[in-house]
C-alpha positions in Angstrom: 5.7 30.7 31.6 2.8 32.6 33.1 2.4 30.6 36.6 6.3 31.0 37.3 6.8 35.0 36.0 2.9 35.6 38.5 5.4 33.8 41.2 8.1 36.1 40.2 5.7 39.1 40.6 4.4 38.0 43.9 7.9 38.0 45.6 9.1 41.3 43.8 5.3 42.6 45.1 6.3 41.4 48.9 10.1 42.1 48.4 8.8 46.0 47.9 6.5 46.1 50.4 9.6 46.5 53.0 10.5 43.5 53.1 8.2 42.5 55.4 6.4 40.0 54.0 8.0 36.6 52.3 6.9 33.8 50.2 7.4 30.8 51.7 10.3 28.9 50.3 10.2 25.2 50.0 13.2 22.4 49.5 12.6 19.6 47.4 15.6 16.4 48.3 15.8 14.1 45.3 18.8 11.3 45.1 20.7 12.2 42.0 22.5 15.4 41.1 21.0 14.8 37.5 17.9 15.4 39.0 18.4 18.2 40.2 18.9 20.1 36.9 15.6 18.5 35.2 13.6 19.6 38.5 14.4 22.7 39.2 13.2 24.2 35.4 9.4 22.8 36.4 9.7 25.2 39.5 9.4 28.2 40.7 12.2 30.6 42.6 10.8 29.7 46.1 11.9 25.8 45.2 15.6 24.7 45.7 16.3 21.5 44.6 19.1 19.8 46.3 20.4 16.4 46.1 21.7 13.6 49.0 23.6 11.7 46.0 21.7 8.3 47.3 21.6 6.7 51.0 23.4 8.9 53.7 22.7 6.3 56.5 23.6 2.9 56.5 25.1 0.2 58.6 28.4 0.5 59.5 31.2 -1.6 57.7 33.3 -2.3 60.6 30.8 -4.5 62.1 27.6 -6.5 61.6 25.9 -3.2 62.9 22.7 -5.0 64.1 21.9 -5.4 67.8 21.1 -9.1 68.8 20.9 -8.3 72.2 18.2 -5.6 71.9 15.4 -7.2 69.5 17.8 -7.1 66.6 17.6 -3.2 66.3 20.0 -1.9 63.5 23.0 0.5 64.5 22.9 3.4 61.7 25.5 5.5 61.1 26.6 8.3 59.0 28.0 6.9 55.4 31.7 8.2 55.2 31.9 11.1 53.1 28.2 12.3 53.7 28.6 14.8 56.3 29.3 17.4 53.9 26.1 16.9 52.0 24.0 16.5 55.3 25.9 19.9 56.6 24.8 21.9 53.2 21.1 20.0 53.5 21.2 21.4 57.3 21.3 24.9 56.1 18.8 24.2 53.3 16.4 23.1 55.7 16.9 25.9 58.0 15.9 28.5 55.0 12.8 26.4 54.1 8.9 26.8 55.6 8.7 22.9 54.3 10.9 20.1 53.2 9.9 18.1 50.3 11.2 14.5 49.9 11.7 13.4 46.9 13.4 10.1 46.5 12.8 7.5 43.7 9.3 5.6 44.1 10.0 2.5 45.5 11.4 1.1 49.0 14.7 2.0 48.5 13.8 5.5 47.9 11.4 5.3 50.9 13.8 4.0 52.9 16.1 6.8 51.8 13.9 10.1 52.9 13.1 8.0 56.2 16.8 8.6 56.7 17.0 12.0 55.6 14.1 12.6 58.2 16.3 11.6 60.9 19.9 12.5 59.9 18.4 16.1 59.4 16.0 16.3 62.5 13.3 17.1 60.3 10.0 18.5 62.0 7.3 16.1 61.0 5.2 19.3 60.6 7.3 20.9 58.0 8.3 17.4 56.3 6.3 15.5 53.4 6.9 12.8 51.5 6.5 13.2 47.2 6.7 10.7 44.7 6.7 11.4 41.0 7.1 8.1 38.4 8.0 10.2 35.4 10.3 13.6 35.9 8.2 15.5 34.1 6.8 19.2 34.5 3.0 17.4 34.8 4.5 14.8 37.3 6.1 17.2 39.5 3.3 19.9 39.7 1.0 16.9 41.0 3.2 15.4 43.6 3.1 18.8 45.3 -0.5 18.8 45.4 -0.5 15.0 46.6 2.2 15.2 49.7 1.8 12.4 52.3 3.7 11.0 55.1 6.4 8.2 55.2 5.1 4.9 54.6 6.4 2.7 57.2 5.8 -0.4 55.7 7.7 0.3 52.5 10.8 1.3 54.9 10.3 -1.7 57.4 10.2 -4.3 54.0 13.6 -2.3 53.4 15.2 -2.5 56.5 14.4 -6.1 56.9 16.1 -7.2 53.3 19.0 -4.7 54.2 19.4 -6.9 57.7 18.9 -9.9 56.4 21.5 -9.2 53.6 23.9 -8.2 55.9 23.5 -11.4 58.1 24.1 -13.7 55.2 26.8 -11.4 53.8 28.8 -10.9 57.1 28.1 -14.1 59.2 28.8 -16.4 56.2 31.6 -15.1 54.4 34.6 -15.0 57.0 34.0 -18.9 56.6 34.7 -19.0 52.6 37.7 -16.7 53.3 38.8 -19.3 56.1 38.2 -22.4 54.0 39.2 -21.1 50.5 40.6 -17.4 50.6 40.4 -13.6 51.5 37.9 -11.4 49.4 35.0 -13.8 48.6 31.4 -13.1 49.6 28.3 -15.4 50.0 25.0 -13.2 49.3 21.1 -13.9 50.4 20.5 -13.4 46.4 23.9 -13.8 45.0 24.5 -17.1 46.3 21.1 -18.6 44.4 22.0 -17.1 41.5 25.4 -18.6 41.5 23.6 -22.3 42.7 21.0 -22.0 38.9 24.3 -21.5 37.0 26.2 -23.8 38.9 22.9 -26.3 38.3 22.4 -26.1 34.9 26.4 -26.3 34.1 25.9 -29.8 35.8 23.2 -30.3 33.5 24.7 -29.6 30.5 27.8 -31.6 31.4 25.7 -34.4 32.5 23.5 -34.2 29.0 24.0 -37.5 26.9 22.5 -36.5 23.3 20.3 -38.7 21.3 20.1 -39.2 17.5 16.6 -38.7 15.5 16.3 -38.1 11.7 14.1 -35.9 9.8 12.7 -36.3 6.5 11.6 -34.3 3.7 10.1 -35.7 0.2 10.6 -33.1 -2.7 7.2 -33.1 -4.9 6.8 -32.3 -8.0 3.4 -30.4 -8.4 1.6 -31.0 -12.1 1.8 -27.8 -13.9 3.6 -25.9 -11.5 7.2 -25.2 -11.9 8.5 -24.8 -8.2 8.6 -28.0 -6.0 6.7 -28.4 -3.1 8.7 -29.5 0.2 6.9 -31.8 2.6 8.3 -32.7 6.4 7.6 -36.3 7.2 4.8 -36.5 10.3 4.0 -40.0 11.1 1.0 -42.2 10.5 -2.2 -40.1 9.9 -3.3 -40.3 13.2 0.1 -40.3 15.1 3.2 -38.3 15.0 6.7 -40.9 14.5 10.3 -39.7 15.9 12.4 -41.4 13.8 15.3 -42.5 16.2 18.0 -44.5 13.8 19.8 -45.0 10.7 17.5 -48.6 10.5 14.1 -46.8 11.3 14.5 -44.5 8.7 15.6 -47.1 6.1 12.4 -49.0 7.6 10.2 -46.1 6.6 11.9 -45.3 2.8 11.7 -48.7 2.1 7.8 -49.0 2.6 6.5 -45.9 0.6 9.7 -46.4 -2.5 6.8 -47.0 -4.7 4.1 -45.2 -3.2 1.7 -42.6 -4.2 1.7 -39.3 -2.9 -2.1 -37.6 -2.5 -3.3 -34.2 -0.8 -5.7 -35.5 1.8 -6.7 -32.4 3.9 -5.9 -28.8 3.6 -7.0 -26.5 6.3 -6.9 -22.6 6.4 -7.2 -21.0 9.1 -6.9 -17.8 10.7 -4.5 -17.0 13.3 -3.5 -13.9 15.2 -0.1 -13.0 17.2 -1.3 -10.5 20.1 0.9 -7.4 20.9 3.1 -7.8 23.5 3.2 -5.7 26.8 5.1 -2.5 27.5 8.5 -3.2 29.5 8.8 -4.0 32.7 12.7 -3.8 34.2 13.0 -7.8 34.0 11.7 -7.9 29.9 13.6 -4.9 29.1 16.9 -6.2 30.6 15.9 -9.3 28.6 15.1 -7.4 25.5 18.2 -5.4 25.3 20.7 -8.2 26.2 19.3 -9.9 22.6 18.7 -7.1 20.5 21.0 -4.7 21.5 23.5 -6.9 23.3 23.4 -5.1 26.4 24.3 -6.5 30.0 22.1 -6.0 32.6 24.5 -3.1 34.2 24.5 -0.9 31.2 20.8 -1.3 30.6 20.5 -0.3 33.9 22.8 2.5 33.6 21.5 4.3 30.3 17.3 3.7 31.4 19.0 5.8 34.4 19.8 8.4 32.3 17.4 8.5 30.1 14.8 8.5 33.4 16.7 11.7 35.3 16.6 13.4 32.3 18.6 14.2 28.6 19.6 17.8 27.3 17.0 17.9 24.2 17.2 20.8 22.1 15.0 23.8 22.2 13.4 21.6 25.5 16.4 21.7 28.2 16.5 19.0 30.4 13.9 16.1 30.2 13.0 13.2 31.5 11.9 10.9 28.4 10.7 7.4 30.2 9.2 6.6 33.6 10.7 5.0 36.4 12.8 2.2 35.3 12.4 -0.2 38.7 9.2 -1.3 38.3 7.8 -5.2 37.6 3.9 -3.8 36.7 2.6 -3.6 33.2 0.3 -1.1 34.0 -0.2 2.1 31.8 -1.5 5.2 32.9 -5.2 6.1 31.7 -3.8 9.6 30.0 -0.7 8.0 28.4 -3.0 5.3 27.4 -5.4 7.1 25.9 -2.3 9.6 24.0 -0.6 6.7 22.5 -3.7 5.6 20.2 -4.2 8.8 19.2 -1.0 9.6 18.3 -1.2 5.4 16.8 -5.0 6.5 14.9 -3.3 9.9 13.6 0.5 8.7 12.4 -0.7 4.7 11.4 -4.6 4.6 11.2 -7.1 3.8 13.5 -7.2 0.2 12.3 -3.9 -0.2 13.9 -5.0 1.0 17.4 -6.1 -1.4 20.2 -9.7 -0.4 21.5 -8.9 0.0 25.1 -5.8 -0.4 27.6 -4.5 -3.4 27.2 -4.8 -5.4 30.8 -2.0 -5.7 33.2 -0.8 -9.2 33.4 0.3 -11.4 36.3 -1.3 -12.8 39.4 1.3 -12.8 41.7 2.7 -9.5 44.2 3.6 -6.4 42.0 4.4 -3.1 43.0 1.7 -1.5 41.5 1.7 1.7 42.2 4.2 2.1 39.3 3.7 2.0 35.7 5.5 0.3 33.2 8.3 1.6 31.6 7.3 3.8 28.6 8.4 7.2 26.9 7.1 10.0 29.2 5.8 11.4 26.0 4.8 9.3 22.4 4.7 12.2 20.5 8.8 12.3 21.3 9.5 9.6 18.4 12.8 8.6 18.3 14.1 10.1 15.2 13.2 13.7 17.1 15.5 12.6 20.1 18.0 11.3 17.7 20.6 14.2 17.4 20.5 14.8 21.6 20.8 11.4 22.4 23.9 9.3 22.4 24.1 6.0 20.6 23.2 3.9 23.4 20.8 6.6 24.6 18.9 6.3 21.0 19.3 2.7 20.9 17.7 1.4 24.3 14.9 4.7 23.9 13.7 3.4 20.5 13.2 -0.2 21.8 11.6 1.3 25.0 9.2 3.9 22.3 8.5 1.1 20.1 7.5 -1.4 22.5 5.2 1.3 24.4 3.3 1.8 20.6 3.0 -1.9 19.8 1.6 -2.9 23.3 -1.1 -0.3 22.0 -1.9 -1.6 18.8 -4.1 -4.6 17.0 -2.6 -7.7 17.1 -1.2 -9.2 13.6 -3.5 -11.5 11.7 -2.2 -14.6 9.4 -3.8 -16.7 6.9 -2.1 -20.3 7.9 -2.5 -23.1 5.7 -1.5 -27.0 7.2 -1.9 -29.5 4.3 -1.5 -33.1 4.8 -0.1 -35.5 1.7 -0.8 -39.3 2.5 2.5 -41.8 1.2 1.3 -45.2 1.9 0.7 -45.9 5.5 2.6 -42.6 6.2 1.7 -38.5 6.1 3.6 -36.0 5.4 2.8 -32.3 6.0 3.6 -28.6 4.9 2.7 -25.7 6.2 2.9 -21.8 5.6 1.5 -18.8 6.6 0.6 -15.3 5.3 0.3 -11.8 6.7 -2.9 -10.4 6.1 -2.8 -7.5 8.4 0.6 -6.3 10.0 -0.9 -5.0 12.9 1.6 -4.0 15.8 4.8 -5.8 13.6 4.5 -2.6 11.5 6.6 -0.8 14.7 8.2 -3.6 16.6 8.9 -7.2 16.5 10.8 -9.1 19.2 14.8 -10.0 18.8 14.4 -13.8 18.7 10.7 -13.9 17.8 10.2 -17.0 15.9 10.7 -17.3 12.2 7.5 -17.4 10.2 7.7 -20.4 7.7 8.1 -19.6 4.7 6.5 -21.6 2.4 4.3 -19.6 0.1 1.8 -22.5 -1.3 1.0 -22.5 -4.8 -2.4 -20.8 -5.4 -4.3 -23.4 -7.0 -3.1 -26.1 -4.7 -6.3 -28.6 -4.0 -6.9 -32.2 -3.0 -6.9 -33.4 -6.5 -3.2 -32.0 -7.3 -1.3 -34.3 -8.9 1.6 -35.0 -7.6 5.3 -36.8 -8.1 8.4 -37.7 -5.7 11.5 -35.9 -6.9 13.4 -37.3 -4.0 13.4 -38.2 -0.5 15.8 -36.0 1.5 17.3 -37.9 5.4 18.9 -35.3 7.8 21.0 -37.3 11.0 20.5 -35.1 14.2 21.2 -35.2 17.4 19.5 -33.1 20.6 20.9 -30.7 22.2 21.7 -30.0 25.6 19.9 -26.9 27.8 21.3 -23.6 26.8 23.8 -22.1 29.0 22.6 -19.0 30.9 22.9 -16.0 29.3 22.3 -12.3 31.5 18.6 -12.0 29.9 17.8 -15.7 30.3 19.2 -15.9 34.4 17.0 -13.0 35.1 14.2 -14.2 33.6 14.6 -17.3 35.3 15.5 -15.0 38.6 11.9 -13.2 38.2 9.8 -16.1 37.2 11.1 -18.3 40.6 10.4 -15.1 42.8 14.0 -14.2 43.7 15.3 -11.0 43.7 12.9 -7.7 42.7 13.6 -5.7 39.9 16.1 -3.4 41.4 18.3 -6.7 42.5 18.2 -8.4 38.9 21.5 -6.2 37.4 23.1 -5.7 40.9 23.2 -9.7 41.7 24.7 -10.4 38.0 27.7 -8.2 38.5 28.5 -9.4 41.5 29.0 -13.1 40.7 31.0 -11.7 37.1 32.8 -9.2 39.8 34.0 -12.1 42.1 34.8 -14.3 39.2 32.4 -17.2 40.2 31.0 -16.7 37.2 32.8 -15.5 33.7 31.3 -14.4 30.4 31.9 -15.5 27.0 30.1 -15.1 23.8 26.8 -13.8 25.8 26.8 -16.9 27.5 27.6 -17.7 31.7 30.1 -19.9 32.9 30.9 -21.3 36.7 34.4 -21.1 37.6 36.8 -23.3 39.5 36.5 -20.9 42.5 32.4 -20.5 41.8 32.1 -24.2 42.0 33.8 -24.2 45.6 32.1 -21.7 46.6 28.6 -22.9 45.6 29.5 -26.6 47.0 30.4 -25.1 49.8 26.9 -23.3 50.4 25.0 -26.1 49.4 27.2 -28.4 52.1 27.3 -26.0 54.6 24.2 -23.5 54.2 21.4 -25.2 51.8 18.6 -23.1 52.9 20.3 -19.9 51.9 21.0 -21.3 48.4 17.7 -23.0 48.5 15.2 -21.5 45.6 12.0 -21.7 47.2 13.2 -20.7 50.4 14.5 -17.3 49.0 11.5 -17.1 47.0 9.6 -17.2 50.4 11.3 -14.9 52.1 10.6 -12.3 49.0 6.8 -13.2 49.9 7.3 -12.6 53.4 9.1 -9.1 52.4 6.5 -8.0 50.2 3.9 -8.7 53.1 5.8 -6.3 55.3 5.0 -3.7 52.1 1.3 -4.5 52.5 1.7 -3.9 56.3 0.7 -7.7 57.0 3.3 -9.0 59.0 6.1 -6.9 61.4 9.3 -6.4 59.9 11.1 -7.7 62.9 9.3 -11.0 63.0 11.0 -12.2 60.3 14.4 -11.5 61.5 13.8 -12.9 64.7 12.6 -16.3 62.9 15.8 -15.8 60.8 18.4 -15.2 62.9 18.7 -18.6 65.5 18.9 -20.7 62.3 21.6 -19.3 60.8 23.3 -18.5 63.6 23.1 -22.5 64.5 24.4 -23.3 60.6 27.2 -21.3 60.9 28.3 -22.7 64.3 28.0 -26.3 62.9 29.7 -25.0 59.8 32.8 -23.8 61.9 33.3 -26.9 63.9 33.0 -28.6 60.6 35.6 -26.4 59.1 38.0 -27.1 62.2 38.2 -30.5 61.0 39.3 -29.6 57.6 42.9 -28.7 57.5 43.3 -24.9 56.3 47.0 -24.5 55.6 48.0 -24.2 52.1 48.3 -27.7 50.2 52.0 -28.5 49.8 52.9 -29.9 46.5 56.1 -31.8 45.0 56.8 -28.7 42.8 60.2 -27.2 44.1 60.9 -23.4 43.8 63.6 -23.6 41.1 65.0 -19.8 43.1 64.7 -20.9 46.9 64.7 -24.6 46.9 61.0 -24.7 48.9 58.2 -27.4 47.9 55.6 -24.8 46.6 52.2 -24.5 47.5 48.6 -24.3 46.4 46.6 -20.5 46.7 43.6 -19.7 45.2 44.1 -16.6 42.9 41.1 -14.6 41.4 41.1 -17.3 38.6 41.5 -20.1 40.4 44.7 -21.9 41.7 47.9 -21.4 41.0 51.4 -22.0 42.7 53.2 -20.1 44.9 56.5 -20.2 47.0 55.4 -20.5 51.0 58.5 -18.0 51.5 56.3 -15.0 50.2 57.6 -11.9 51.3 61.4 -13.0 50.5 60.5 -15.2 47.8 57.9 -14.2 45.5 57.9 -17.0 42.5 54.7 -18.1 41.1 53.8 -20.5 38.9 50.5 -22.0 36.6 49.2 -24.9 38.5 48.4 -27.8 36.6 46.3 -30.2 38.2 46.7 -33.9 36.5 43.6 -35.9 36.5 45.6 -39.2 36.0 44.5 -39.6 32.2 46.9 -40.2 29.8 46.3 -37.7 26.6 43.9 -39.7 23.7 46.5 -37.9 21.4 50.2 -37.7 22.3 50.2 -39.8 25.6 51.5 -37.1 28.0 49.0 -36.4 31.3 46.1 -34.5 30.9 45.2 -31.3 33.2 42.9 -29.2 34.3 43.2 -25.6 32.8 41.3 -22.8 32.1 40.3 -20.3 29.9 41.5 -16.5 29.5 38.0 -16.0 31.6 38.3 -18.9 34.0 36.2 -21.4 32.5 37.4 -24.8 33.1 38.2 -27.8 30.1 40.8 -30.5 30.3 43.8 -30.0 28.0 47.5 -31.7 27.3 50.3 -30.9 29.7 52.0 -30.7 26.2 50.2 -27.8 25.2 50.9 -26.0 22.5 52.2 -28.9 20.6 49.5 -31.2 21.7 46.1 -29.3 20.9 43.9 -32.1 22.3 40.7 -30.5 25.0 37.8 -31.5 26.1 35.1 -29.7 28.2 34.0 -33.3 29.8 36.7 -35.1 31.8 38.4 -38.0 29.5 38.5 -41.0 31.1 41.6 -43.7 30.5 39.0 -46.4 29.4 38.7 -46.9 25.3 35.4 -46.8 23.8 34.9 -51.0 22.9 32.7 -49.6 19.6 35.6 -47.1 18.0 38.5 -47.6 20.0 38.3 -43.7 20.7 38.6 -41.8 23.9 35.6 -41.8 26.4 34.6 -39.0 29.0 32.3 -38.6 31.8 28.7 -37.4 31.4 26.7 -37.4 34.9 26.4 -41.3 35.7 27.4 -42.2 32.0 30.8 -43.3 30.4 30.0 -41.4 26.6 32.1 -42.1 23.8 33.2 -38.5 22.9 32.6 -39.6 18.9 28.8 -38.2 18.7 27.8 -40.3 16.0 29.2 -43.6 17.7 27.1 -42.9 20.2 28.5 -45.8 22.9 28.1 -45.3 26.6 27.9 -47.2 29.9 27.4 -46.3 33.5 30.3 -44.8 35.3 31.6 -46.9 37.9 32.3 -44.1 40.7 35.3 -45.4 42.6 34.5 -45.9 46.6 35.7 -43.1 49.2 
């Protein structure tokens, strides 16, 4: 490289001259080790590149670590095991004419070298601030030529969510270890999270579904072999749901005899538009469906892909951009390289005209791009042999989506055509690709299915055509879907909770605790999730209160924009929870803490057992723990005899913690249920009933009984 060997040549030059003369030598900090490898090839030997391996200040965990007294100032210390790194950054910084900081592009990252500049009493006059949003040679080379200062109102939005995250953290959970047990946590973010999961498990449980039927009549088309299948609509100018059995009969009954006619077909044009490059939220989403990825792991492998990947003949390099970002922005150049490289390898009928625009109205943080390959020339199938299979996996999805968001939009020739029956209409519909358009490189995971009725080519309002048969389908709705990873943060991002480094951080924490469990993709609460959510939402509702933790993100992200003063917010903050929590204790005094003692006798020391909460829940334990250490399965009886055998029902719980109601006489009685059975008889069946919100349901779906639940009096 001719810049770096003229570098080379200058120092040799100086180094010659007696020694006398120098070049000035420069340190560049960056977070991650990885980093430091992909860095230091871009420059020259007057660069080191070292790295501070994340945060090396923090607030102590001893303590709350924030000052009341004193305007709420925070009490940083030294994170255990960084005084080695700080020592070998010290002597760095000694050696160096300036100091470089380097950290990731965000306020984490700002809040990181603002740390750095005091842990290593760096002279403002030798000390700049770099960011880069792609670790790329290009990227590097014109940070260096852009250095500024610190931005304080980056660091001040991050010092305010780190102090009001250690408020909620420290001041509320001592209470949930008082009241339930040791080792749980209540979090600013965490705890909404854990209240939408807990919400929509109390809507799915409280869900009552109803029955609607569907109808299709199988025509016979003159002169055509293949039938043609029509979906029953309504009346011409009204759409029908058909709700029962008698309805439907109803309906069949009036068009038995009647003639079936073609009385409109339309053709249209219609056009699916490409959709936008990634931003962390989508791409979270998109790799939980397509590539079943949590949130961690996605996290984790854009990470990597991000520092940089060994690619052969190219050393180290970083293939996407910064992977914390929620803008939808492209740079001009990468832009303007990804239709050419679309016009060269596809056509120029496949590339989009200009940059497509960002979306969104509300606060991004702009100043980063989307996520997209550093490089579109760098196709996947190059990158295949140095990647890993993850690696390849989540990199083509990211390369893919960066090409579509830069192409045409896919146009379809749809055709609706509506057959008269009588009073009634029936309809069909279909649709055909004309021009692929950006589907030729990527199509979403659970993009919905194009019908697929190919019409016959001669179809036209004087068809002639005969009823084969008239085909009823019974269905019932459905409840909400449970959360899934991709479907909590989308709902996280769209109420304004959380920003996109909290998304992946939040989710393993509630798994972590065990307030949540995972099965089959899908989110469960737990026993010890629901306590701990009722709990907040009895004790603490505006902490696990939606919009105002989506206002407090607005009031954060107006600290970014320098608009309000960090401390303001705290000091608004503070006296209410402080006030919540003291109600919340006296409250809690009240409420006996001591272990509940049950009938249950330790069959090895003769002692009534008692009742502990273990990370899955309750369970039974001998109170003579250290000398006795017998423990049991709790199994609580709802005072329901079992539908099946008779015995008492209980509450268990999955492998994962998930709660249902089974047989005490389990495994020779396999009766469950998710809902709790009630020891009233449906009047209809004579079969078992269980509790749905307000409603008494007969669990037999298609008897369909219910009545409201009388709730018995306190």
């Amino acid at each position: 490289m001719p810049a770096a060997a003229d570098k080379q040549y200058k120092k040799t030059a100086d180094q010659a001259d007696g020694g006398e003369r120098f070049m000035a030598h420069y340190l560049v900090i960056v977070e991650s080790p990885a980093k430091v490898k992909t860095i230091k090839k871009f420059l020259g030997s007057n660069y080191t590149v070292a790295a501070s391996q994340g945060h090396v200040r923090d607030l102590p965990k001893s303590s709350l670590g924030i000052d009341i007294e004193h305007d709420y100032e925070p009490k940083y210390i030294t994170i255990r095991g960084k005084g080695d790194i700080l020592a070998s950054l010290r002597k760095e910084v000694k050696k160096s004419d300036k100091v470089y900081l380097a950290t990731d592009p965000d306020r984490e990252g700002e809040a990181i070298s603002w740390h750095l500049a005091a842990a290593l009493k760096l002279d403002e006059k030798k000390m700049r601030r770099i960011t880069f949003n792609e670790i790329t040679k290009n990227a590097v080379k014109a940070s260096l030529k852009a250095p500024r200062d610190i931005d304080m109102s980056l660091v001040d939005a991050q010092q305010a969510r780190r102090e009001l995250d250690r408020m909620v953290g420290y001041m509320i959970s001592p209470l949930l270890w008082a009241k339930v047990k040791r080792g749980l946590s209540a979090g600013r973010v965490q705890s909404v999270a854990l209240r939408l999961v807990a919400d929509r498990e109390e809507e799915i449980n409280a869900f009552i579904p109803e029955e609607y039927w569907t109808l299709d009549a199988v025509l016979k088309i003159k002169g055509e072999k293949r039938p043609l299948v029509a979906k029953f609509y309504g009346t011409d100018k009204k759409k029908i749901t058909i709700h029962s059995e008698s309805e439907l009969n109803d309906i069949m009954s009036r068009i038995e005899d009647a003639e079936y006619k073609i009385t409109d077909i339309k053709t249209t044009e219609r056009i699916r538009r490409a959709p936008l490059p990634f931003t962390t939220s989508t791409l979270q989403q998109e790799a939980a469906k397509a590539l079943n990825f949590g949130t961690q792991k996605t996290m984790r492998i854009a990470q990597q892909l991000y520092e940089g990947v060994d690619i052969k003949g190219n050393g180290t390099v970083g293939v996407i951009t910064y992977l914390r970002t929620d803008s939808t922005r492209i740079a001009d150049e990468a832009d303007a390289a990804a239709r050419d490289y679309i016009s060269s390898n596809y056509g120029k009928e496949y590339a989009a005209p200009k940059q497509a625009a960002s979306g969104g109205g509300k606060k991004i943080q702009d100043a980063h791009e989307a996520i997209r390959p550093t490089d579109i020339t760098r196709t996947p199938a190059s990158l295949k042999d140095s990647l890993t299979r993850d690696q390849f996996r989540l990199y083509q999805l990211i390369w893919k989506r960066f090409a579509a968001s830069r192409m045409m939009p896919a146009r379809y020739e749809a055709t609706s055509v509506k057959i008269g029956a009588g009073e009634y209409c029936f309809t069909v519909s279909a649709s055909k690709l004309l021009f692929d358009g950006f589907r030729s490189v990527y199509t979403e995971a659970e993009e919905e299915k194009e019908e697929t009725n190919v019409l016959v080519g001669n179809l036209s309002r004087d068809s002639v055509l005969t009823k084969e048969e008239l085909d009823p389908k019974q269905h019932f709705t459905q409840p909400p879907a449970h959360y899934t990873e991709a479907s909590l943060v989308k709902a996280l991002e769209e109420l304004g909770i959380g920003r996109p480094s909290t998304y992946a951080p939040t989710i393993s924490i509630i798994l972590g605790r065990r307030y949540v469990t995972k099965e089959a993709r899908n989110l469960y609460i737990t026993e010890i999730g629901e306590v701990v959510n009722n709990m907040m939402k009895q004790s603490f509702p505006s902490i696990v209160d939606v919009n105002f933790t989506a206002n407090m993100e607005g009031l954060l992200d107006m600290v970014e924009e320098g608009k309000v003063e960090w401390k303001e917010i705290i000091r608004n903050f503070y006296p209410d929870l402080e006030e919540a929590v003291k109600k919340a204790e006296k409250e809690l005094e009240s409420v006996k803490i001591e272990d509940e003692v049950t009938d249950v006798i330790c069959e090895e020391c003769g002692r009534n057992m008692v009742i502990k909460y273990g990370p899955h829940g309750k369970f039974l334990a001998c109170p003579g723990f250290p000398e006795c250490r017998n423990t049991k399965p709790y199994l609580e009886k709802i005072g329901v005899p079992c539908p099946v055998c008779g015995k008492d029902v209980v509450i268990r719980k999955t492998k994962k913690g998930r709660k249902y109601y089974g047989c005490e006489n389990n495994p020779e009685c396999e009766f469950m249920s998710w809902q709790k059975p009630s020891t009233k008889k449906c009047p209809e069946c004579g079969g078992y009933m269980v509790e749905k919100g307000s409603k008494l349901v007969c669990a037999d779906e298609k008897c369909g009984y219910m009545e409201p639940l009388e709730k018995k009096k306190a």
